[in-house]
RODO-2510 file (C-alpha; in nm, 4 decimals, decimal comma):
residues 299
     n   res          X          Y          Z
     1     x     0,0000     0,0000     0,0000
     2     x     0,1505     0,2972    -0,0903
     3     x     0,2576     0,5808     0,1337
     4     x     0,0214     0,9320     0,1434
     5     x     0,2313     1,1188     0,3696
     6     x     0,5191     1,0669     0,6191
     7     x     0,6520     1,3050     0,8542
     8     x     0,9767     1,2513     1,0397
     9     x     1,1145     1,4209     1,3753
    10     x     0,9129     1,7013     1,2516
    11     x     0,9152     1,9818     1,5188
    12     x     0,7569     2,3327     1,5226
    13     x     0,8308     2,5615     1,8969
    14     x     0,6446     2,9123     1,9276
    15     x     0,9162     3,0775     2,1717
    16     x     0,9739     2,8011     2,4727
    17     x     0,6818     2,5952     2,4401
    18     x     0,7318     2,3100     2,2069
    19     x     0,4180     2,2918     2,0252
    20     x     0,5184     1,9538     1,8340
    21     x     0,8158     1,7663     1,9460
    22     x     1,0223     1,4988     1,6840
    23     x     0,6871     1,3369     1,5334
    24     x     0,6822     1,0623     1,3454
    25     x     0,3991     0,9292     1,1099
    26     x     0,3398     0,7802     0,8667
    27     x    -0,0187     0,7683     0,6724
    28     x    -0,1202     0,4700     0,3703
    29     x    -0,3405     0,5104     0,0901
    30     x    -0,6871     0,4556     0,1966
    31     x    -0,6790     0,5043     0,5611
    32     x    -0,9077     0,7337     0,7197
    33     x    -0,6538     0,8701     1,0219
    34     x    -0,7390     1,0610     1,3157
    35     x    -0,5273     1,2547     1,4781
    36     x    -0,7141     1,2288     1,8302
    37     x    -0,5353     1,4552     2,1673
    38     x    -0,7071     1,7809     2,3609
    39     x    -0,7200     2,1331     2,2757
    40     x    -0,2999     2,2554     2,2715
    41     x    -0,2080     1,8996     2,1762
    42     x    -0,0425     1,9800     1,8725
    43     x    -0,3230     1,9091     1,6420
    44     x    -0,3399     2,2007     1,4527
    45     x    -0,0103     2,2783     1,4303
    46     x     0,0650     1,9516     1,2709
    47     x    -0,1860     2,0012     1,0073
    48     x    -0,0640     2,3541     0,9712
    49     x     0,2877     2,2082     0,9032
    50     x     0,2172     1,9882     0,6463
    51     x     0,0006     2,2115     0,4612
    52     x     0,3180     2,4182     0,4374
    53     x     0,0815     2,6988     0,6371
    54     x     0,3874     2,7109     0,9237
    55     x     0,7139     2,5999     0,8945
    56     x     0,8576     2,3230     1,1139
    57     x     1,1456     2,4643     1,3192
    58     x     1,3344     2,0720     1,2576
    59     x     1,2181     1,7506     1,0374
    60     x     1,0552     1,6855     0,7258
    61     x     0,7621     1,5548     0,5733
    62     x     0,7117     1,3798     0,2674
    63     x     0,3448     1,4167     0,0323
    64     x     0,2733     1,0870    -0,2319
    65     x     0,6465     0,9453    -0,1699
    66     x     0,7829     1,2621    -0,3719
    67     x     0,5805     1,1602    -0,6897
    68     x     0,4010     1,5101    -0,7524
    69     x     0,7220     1,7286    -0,7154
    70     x     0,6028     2,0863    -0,5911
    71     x     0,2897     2,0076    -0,7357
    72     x     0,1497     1,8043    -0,3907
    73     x    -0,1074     2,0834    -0,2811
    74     x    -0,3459     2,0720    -0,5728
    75     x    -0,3488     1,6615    -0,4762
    76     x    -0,4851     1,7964    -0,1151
    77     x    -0,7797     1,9249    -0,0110
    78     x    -0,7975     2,0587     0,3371
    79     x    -1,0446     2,2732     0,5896
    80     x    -0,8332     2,3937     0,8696
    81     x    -1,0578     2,6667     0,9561
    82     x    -1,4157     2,7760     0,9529
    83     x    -1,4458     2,8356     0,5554
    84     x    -1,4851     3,1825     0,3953
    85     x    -1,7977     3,1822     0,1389
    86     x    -2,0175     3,4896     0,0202
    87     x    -2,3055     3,4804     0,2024
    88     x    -2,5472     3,6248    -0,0687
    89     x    -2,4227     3,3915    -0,3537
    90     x    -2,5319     3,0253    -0,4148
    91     x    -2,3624     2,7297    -0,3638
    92     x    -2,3272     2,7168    -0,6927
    93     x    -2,1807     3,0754    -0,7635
    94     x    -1,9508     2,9548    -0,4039
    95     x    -1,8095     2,6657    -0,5612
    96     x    -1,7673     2,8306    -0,9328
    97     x    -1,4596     3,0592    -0,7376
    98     x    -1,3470     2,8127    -0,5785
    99     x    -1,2768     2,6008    -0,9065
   100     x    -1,1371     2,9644    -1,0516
   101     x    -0,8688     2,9891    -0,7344
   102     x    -0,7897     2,6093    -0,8040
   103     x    -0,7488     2,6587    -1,1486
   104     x    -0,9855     2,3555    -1,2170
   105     x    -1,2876     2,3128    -1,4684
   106     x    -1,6784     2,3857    -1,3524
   107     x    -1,7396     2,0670    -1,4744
   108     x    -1,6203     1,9287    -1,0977
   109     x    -1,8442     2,1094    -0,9069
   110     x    -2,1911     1,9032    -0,9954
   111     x    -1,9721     1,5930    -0,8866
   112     x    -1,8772     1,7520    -0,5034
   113     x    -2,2506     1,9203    -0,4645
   114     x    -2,3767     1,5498    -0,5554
   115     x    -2,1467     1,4002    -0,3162
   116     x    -2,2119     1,5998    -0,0209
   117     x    -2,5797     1,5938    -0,1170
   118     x    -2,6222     1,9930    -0,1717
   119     x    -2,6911     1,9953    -0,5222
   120     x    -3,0688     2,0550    -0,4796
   121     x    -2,9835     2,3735    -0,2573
   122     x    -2,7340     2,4819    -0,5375
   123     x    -2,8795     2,7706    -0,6337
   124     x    -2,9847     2,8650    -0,2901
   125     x    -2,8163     3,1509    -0,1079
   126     x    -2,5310     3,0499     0,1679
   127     x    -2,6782     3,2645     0,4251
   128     x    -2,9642     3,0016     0,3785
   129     x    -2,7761     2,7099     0,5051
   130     x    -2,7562     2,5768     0,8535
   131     x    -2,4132     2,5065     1,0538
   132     x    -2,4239     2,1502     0,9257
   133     x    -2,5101     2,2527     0,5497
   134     x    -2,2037     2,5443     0,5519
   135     x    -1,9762     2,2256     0,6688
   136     x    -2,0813     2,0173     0,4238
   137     x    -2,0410     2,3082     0,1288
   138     x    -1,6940     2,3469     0,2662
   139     x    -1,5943     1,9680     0,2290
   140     x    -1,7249     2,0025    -0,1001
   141     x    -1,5271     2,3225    -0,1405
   142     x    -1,2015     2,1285    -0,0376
   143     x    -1,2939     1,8387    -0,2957
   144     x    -1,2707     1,9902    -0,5999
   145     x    -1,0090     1,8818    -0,7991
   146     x    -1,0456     1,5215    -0,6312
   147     x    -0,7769     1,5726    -0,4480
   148     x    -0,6271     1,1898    -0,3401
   149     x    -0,6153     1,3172     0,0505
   150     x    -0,8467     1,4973     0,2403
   151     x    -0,7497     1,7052     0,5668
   152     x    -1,0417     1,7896     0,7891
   153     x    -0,9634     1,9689     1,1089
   154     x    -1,2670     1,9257     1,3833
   155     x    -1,5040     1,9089     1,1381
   156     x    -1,8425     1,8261     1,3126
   157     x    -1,7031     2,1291     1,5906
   158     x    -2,0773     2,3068     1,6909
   159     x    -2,2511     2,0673     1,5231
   160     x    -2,6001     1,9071     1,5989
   161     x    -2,6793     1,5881     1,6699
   162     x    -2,8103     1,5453     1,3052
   163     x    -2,5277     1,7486     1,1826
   164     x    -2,2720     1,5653     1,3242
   165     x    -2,4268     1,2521     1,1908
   166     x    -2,4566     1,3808     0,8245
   167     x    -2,0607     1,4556     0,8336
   168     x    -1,9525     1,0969     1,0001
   169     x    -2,1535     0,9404     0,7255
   170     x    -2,0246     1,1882     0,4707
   171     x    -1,6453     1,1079     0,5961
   172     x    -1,7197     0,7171     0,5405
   173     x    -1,8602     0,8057     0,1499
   174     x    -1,5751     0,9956     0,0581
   175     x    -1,3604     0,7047     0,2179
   176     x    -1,5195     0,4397    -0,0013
   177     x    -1,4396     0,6232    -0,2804
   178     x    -1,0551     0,6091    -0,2481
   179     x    -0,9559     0,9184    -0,0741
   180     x    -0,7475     0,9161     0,2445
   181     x    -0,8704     1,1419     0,5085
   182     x    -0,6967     1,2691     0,7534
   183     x    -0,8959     1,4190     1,0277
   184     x    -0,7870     1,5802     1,3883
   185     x    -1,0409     1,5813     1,6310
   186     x    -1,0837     1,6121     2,0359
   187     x    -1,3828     1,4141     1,9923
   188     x    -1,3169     1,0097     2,0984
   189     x    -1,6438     0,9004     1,9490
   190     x    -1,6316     1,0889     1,6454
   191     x    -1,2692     0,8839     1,5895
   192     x    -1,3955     0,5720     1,7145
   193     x    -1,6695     0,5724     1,4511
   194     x    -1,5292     0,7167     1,1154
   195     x    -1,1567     0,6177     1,1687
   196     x    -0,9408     0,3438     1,0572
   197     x    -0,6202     0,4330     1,2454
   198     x    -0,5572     0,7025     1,5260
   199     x    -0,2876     0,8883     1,6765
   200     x    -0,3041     1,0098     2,0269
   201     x    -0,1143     1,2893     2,0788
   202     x    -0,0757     1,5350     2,3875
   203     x     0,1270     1,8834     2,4265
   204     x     0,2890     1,7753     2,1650
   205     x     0,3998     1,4706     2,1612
   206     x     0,2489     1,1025     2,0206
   207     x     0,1885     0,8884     2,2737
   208     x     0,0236     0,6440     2,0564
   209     x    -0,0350     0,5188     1,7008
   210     x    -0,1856     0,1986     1,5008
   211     x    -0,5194     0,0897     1,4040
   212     x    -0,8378     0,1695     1,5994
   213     x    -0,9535    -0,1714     1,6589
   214     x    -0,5713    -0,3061     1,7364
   215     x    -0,5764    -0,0437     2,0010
   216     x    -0,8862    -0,1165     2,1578
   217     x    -0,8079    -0,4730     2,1522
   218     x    -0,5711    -0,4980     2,3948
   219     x    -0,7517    -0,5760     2,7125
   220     x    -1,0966    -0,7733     2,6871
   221     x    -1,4316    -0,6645     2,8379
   222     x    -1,6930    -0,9499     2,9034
   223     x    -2,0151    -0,8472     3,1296
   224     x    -2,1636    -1,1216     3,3319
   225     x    -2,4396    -1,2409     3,5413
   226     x    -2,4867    -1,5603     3,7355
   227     x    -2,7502    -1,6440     4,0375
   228     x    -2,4981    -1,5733     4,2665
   229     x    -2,3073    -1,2616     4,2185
   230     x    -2,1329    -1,2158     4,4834
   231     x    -1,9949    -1,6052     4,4388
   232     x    -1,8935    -1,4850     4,0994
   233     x    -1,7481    -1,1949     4,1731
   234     x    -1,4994    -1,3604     4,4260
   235     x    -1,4389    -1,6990     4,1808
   236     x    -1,3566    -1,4322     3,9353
   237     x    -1,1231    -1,2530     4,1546
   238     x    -0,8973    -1,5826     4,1733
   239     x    -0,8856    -1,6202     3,7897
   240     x    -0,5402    -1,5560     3,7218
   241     x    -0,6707    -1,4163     3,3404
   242     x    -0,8936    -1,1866     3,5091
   243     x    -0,7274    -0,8634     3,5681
   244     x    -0,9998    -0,6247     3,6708
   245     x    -1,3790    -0,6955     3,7496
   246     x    -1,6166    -0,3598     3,8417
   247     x    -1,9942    -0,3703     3,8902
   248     x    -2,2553    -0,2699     3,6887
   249     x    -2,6196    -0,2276     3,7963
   250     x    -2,7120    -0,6071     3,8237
   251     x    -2,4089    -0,7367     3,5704
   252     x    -2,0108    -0,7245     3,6527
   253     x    -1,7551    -0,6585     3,4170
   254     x    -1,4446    -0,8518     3,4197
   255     x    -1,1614    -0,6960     3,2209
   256     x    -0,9507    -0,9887     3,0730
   257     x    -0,5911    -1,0386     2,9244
   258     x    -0,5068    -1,0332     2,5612
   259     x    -0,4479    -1,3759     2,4979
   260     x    -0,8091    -1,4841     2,6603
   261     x    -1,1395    -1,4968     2,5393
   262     x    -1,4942    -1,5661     2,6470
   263     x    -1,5070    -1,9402     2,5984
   264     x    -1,1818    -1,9496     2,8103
   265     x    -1,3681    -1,7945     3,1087
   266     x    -1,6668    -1,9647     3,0712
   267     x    -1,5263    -2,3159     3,0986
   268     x    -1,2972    -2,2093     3,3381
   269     x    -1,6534    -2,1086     3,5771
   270     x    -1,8431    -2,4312     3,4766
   271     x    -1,5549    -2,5822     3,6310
   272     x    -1,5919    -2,4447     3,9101
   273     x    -1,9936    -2,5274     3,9277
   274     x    -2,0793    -2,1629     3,8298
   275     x    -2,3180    -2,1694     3,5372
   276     x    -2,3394    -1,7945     3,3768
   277     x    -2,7062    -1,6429     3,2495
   278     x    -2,5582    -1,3694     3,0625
   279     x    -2,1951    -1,3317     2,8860
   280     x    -2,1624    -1,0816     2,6625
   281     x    -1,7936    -0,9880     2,4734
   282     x    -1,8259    -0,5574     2,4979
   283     x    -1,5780    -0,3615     2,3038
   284     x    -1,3608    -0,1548     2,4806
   285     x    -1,4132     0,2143     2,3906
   286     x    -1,1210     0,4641     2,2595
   287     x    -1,2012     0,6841     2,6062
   288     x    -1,0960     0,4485     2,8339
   289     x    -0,7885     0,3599     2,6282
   290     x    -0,6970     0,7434     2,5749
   291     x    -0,7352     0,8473     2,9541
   292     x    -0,5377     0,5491     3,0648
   293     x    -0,2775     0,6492     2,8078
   294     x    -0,2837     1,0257     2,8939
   295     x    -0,3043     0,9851     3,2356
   296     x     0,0608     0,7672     3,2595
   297     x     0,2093     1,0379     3,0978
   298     x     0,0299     1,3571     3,2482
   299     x     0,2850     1,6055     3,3950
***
C-alpha cells in the first residue's frame, strides 16, 4: 500500500513551548486517520505544518512518496478553519470561485454538490444554510479537484446531533471512494466511529499510534451475570486471566488479558460449578484507552 504522507522528527516551537516535538507518522493510501489529543495537543499545528501553512522549526515531511514534485497541494484538499464563502451567492456561484482559485474546470463542481448531497440547494443563497449545510459546502469546497487526501480539522465542531451525523456518514462516502482522510479531532467518538487508524497525541507529543480496533483490543471486556453474584465476583477474583472486574447495575464486568477470550472464562466457571445467564464480549471504547494512556504520561 503505498505511502500518502510521512513526517519525520518534525518539530515546530512558538518561543519556549514546544508545540510539536520529533513526530513521526506515517499515513497509507486509503486510511481514514485521526489525529485524536485535547485542545494545545499539537493538532493544529501539525496540520498547519504539512500544509506548508507554518514551517517546522526541525524535520521533514514527505506528500505521495515525492511523486508530484512541488505540485502536492493541488493533490490535497484541506479545511483547517471555519471556511470563507459569500453569504449572498449560491452554492453554486460559491463553488464556481473556488474552481477559478484552483485553477480547475466547472465541470467538478456538480460531482462535489452530488457528493455531499447539496446539489438541490445549489442555487440557494449560503446565508440560507444551517451550521451543518455550511460544513458540508466546505468539504465540497475542499474536494474539488479530487484531491487523493483529504485534511479535515474538527469538522463536526458546533454541530447538531443530526449534523454531526450527516458529516460521520459523509467522511465514510468519501472514504469508499478512495480518498485518504486525515482528520484531527478532540472528539473520541467521532474517531472511534469514522476512523481506521488514530494517533493520540498530547502537548505535543504522540503517545500512541496503530489501528483503531488493534488499540482497543488490547484488554478484553466481558459483562456477566450468574444467580450468585457475589460467588462470581470472588471466583472471578482468583482467575489468574482476570485482571480487573467492576460492577454494573445487576451485571459485573471482568476486564480480561489479551491472549483470553470468552469461551476461556466460561469453561474455566463451569468448572468451578458456576453456570453464567448472561456473557456478553463488549468492546472496549477509545475513552478508556486514551485516559489510561494520557493519564501515565500527564505532567
Amino acid at each position: 500500500m503505498s505511502i500518502i504522507l510521512e513526517t519525520k522528527s518534525l518539530t515546530k516551537h512558538y518561543g519556549k513551548l514546544i508545540a510539536v516535538n520529533a513526530l513521526d507518522m506515517t499515513i497509507k493510501k486509503g486510511e481514514v486517520f485521526g489525529v485524536l489529543g485535547p485542545n494545545g495537543s499539537g493538532k493544529t499545528t501539525t496540520l498547519g505544518m504539512i500544509l506548508g501553512v507554518t514551517h517546522p522549526k526541525s524535520g521533514s515531511f514527505n506528500w505521495f512518496e515525492g511523486k508530484h514534485g512541488n505540485n502536492t497541494r493541488t493533490k490535497v484538499g484541506a479545511i483547517i478553519e471555519s471556511p470563507i464563502f459569500y453569504p449572498y451567492m449560491t452554492a453554486l456561484d460559491n463553488l464556481k470561485i473556488v474552481a477559478k482559485i484552483k485553477k480547475q474546470d466547472y465541470s467538478d463542481i456538480e460531482r462535489v454538490l452530488r457528493l455531499v448531497e447539496l446539489w438541490d440547494r445549489r442555487k440557494s443563497p449560503f446565508k440560507t444554510f444551517s451550521l451543518g449545510m455550511k460544513q458540508r459546502l466546505a468539504i465540497a469546497a475542499a474536494l474539488v479537484g479530487n484531491p487523493e487526501a483529504l485534511i479535515l480539522d474538527e469538522p463536526t465542531n458546533g454541530l447538531d446531533p443530526q449534523g454531526i451525523a450527516e458529516i460521520r456518514n459523509l467522511i465514510k462516502k468519501i472514504s469508499g471512494e478512495g480518498v485518504t482522510i486525515i482528520l484531527a479531532s478532540h472528539l473520541l467518538d467521532e474517531v472511534q466511529k469514522v476512523c481506521t487508524h488514530v494517533m493520540i497525541m498530547q502537548k505535543g507529543n504522540k503517545l500512541a499510534a496503530g489501528r483503531v480496533d488493534e488499540i482497543l483490543s488490547d484488554k478484553h471486556l466481558l459483562e456477566l451475570k450468574a444467580d450468585d453474584m457475589g460467588v462470581l465476583k470472588q471466583v472471578l477474583s482468583e482467575i489468574p486471566m482476570v485482571e480487573n472486574i467492576k460492577e454494573d447495575r445487576d451485571k459485573l464486568i471482568a476486564e480480561i488479558k489479551a491472549d483470553s477470550n470468552a469461551e476461556d472464562l466460561n469453561k474455566i466457571l463451569s468448572k468451578k460449578g458456576i453456570y453464567l445467564s448472561h456473557l456478553l464480549a463488549k468492546e472496549k471504547s477509545l475513552e478508556k484507552f486514551f485516559l489510561e494512556i494520557t493519564n501515565k504520561n500527564h505532567d
